[in-house]
C-alpha positions, 0 to 999 in steps of 0.5 A: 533507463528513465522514462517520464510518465507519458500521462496519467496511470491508468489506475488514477483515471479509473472510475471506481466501482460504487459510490459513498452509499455503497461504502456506507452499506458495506461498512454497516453490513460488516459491522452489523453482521460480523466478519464471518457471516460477511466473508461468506458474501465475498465469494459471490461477489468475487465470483461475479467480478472474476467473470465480467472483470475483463481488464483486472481478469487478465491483469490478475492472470499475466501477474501469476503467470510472472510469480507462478511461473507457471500458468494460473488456473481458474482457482489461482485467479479466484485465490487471488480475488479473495485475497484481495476482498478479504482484505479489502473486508478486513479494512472496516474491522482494522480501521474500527480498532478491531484488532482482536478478530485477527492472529498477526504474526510481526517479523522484526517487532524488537527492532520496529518498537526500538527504531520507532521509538526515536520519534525523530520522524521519517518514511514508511514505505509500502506496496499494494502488496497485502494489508497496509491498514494492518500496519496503521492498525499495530501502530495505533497499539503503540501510543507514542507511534504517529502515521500520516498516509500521503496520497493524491488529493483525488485518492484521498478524498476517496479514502477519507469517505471511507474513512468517514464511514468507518472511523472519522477521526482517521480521515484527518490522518491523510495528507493529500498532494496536488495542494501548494502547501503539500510538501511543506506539510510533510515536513511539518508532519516529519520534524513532529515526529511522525512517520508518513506512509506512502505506497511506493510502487506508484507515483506521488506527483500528477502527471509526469512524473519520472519512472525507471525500468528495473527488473521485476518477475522477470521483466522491466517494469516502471517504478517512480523515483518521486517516493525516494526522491522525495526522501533523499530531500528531506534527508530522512530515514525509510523503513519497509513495512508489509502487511501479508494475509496468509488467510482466514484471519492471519497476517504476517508483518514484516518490519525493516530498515530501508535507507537511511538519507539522513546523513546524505549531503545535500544535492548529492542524492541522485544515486543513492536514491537509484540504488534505495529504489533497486533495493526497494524492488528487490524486496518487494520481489521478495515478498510478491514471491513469499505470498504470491496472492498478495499482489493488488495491482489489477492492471498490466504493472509491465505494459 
């Protein structure tokens, strides 16, 4: 069963917390100071936001109740708080070409350099599930490896002010939607070569935009078809990539083939994209489960 956005997420309209000077100080202070004397400052904070967060607090509860499959404690809530600001903390050290502050294991690395290495383009799709810049970051290791992220135009203009603070030429590898231009320029981008990221659980068109109710933890929930559909069109391959943190500086990432739509005949891709986003759910359960603390989408997925 399909369902048409009936307007705007809430986590599209969701004023964020902070501004551009906050960002700048926080990326000074990480930089200046150094991951561990930084991550000591995260424990407060998350304490802080654990306690007034009323909204992402009871998010954060309902989602370990479904994955848990138990009640969450207090501490459940607060592990996954600090999962999220770590690696939220991490982002500065990644996108800074800091990779050697990290131990990170890679599941299916033979098989990412060998697909990878076609350069004939396609989708790597993600989650709000763990680190995505842990990926962009293995990616900038491999020289002839080019990632493009696509977003909303508000969304990335938010990241590109991060971006700006912490490595400004990442900003220009941002394609941000809601511009005439912007499906002809991920075509550009893909017939150069170039992989283009997109975080799949959510939606890539404002405003409606089609969604499908697939079980989820053990509920129905919303997924958009845009990401696949999208796909499908442009008859291109998608790899699933996440990047899980296992804790203090480890992370683990997990590379694999998704679908491959480049075969498909042209208008014919309707279930062939339902049956790529069942998959893609399925997976994505798979690793909510494997690292249960990795989930950060602080807003009620099921509702």
């Amino acid at each position: 069963m399909t369902h048409p956005q009936s307007g705007e997420r809430a986590w599209l309209t969701r004023r964020e917390r902070g501004a551009a000077t906050a960002i700048k100080l926080i990326v000074w202070i990480a930089l200046h100071l150094g991951r561990s004397v930084t991550r000591l400052l995260l424990f407060p904070i998350c304490l802080y936001f654990l306690a007034f967060s009323k909204a992402s607090r009871a998010a954060s509860r309902g989602y370990l109740r479904r994955v848990l499959e138990r009640e969450p404690s207090p501490g459940d809530l607060f592990r996954h708080y600090v999962a999220f600001a770590s690696c939220a903390l991490d982002r500065v050290y990644l996108l800074n070409d800091q990779m050697d502050l990290f131990d990170v294991a890679i599941e299916g690395e033979e098989l990412a350099k060998s697909e990878l290495a076609r350069g004939s383009g396609g989708f790597l799709f993600g989650a709000h599930l763990g680190s995505f810049e842990i990926l962009r970051a293995l990616a900038h290791r491999q020289p002839d490896v080019k990632i493009n992220l696509l977003m909303y135009e508000e969304n990335a203009r938010k990241i590109n002010s991060v971006l700006n603070a912490i490595n400004p030429r990442l900003a220009l590898e941002v394609i941000s939607l809601g511009q005439s231009d912007s499906m002809l320029a991920v075509e550009h981008q893909l017939d150069q070569g170039y992989l283009v990221g997109i975080l799949a659980d959510r939606g890539i068109s404002p405003g409606e935009e089609e969604e499908m109710e697939i079980e989820f933890l053990g509920a129905p929930a919303r997924f958009p078809v845009g990401p696949f559909r999208l796909a499908a069109i442009l008859r291109r391959r998608v790899f699933l990539m996440v990047g899980l943190y296992r804790g203090g500086r480890r992370y683990e990432v997990h590379f694999e083939p998704l679908v491959d739509f480049s075969d498909l005949p042209r208008g014919t891709h309707r279930e062939e994209v339902i049956l790529a986003l069942r998959r893609y759910v399925a997976r994505l359960e798979h690793y909510c489960r494997s690292a249960p603390y990795n989930w950060f989408n602080f807003y009620d997925f099921w509702k």
